[in-house]
TORKE-405960 format. One record per residue (C-alpha): residue number from 1; residue in one letter; x, y, z. Coordinates in nm, 2 decimals. Example, Ala and Ser with C-alpha at 12.3 -4.5 7.8 and 13.67 -1.06 7.14 Angstrom:
    n  res      px      py      pz
    1    A    1.23   -0.45    0.78
    2    S    1.37   -0.11    0.71
//
This chain:
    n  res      px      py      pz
    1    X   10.66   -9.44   -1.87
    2    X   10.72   -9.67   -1.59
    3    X   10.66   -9.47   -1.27
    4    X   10.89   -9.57   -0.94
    5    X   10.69   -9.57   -0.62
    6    X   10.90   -9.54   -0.26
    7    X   10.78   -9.40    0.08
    8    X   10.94   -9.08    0.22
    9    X   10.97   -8.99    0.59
   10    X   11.11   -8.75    0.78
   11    X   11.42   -8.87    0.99
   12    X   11.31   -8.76    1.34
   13    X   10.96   -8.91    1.26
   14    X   11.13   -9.24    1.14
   15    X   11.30   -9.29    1.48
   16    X   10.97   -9.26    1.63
   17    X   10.82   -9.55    1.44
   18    X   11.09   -9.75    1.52
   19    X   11.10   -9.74    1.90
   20    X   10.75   -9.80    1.85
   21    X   10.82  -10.14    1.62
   22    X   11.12  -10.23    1.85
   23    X   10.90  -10.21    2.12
   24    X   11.07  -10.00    2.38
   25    X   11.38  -10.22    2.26
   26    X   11.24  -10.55    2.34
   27    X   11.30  -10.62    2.02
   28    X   11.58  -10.54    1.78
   29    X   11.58  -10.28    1.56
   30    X   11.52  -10.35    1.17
   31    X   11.85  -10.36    0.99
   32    X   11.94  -10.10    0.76
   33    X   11.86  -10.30    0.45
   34    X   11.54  -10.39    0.58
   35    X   11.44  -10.06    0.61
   36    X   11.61   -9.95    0.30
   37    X   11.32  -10.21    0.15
   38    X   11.10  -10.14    0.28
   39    X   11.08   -9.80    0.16
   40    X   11.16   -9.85   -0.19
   41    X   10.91  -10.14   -0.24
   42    X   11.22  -10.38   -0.34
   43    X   11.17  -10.72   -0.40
   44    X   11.18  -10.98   -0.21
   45    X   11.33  -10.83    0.10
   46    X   11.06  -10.52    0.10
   47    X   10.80  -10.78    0.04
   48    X   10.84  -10.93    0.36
   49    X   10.60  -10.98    0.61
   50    X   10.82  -10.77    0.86
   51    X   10.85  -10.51    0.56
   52    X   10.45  -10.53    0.51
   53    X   10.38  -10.45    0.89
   54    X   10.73  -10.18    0.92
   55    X   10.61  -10.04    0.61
   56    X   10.25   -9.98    0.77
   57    X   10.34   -9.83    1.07
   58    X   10.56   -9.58    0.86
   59    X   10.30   -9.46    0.68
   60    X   10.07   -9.44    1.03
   61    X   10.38   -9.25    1.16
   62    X   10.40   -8.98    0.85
   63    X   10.52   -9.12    0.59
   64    X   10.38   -9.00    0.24
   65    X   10.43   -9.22   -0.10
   66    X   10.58   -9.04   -0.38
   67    X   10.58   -9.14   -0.73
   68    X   10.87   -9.01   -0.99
   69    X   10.83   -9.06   -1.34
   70    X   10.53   -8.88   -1.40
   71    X   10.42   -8.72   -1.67
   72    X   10.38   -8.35   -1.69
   73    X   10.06   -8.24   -1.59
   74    X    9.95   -8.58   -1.47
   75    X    9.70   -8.61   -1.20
   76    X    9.68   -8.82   -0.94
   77    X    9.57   -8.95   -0.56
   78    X    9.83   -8.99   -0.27
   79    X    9.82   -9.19    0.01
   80    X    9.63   -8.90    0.23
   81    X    9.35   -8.93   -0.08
   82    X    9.48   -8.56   -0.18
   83    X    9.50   -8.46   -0.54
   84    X    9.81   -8.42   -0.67
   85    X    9.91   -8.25   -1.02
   86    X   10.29   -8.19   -1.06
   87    X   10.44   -7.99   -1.37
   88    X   10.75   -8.04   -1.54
   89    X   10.90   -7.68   -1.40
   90    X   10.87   -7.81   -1.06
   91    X   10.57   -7.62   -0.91
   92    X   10.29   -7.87   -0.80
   93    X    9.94   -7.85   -0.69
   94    X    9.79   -8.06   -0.43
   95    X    9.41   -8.02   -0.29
   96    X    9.30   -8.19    0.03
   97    X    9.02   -8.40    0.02
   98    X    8.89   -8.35    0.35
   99    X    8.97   -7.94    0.42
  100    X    8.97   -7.84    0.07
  101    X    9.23   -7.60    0.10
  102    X    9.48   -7.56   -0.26
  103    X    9.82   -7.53   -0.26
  104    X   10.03   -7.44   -0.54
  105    X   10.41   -7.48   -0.45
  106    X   10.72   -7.49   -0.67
  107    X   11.03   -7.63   -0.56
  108    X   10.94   -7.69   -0.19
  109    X   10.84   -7.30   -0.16
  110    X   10.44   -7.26   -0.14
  111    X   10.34   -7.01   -0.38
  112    X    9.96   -7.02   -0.32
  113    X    9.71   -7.14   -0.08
  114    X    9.37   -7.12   -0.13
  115    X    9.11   -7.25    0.13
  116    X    8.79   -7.44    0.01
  117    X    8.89   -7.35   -0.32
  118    X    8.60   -7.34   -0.63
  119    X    8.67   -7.47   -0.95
  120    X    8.74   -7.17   -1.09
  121    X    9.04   -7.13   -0.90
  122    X    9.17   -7.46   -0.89
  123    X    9.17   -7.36   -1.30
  124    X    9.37   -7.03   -1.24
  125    X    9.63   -7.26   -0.97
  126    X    9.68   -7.45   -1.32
  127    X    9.74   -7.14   -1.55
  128    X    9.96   -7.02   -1.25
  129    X   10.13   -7.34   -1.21
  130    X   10.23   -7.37   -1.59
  131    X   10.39   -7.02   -1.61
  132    X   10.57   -7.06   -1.30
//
């Protein structure tokens, strides 16, 4: 299964970027197709070297990548380094690297949250997770 990787970012948040990459409005503001791009990794446009460094600052700003296509159960690393195991009901798990702290969520709506969780636990969050 071929997975699609794009960049999401809250609205307010993207704004903020870009008065920061116009510059105050010195410059002009990326078009919407650029920015479209940009986020969505398309070729060639989103390749661009404007892209590359728009693309940068977004994710500086708060943007997080997301994958579809993945597999249930699949485990993986985000941008933030967290780990990541969605489930093909919706919930998902995702454990910070740095804090620790679990959080089982399904649909948006946290579920669980466990800080500096143990393995044991993190093996319940997955029992939890599947009979969601």
């Amino acid at each position: 299964m071929k997975k699609r990787e794009y960049i999401t970012i809250a609205p307010d948040k993207l704004e903020a970027v870009l008065r920061v990459y116009t510059d105050g409005g010195k410059k002009s503001k990326p078009s919407l197709r650029l920015i479209r791009a940009t986020l969505n990794y398309e070729k060639p446009l989103g390749m661009s070297k404007n892209a590359i460094k728009l693309r940068q600052m977004i994710l500086c700003g708060g943007g997080k990548i997301t994958y579809d296509g993945v597999t249930s159960e699949e485990v993986f690393f985000d941008s933030d380094g967290s780990w990541v195991q969605r489930y093909s009901n919706g919930a998902q798990i995702t454990i910070s690297k740095a804090t620790g702290k679990a959080v089982l969520t399904r649909n948006g709506k946290v579920k669980v949250e466990i800080e500096r969780a143990k393995h044991s636990e993190i093996m319940a969050l997955q029992k939890a997770a599947r009979e969601l």
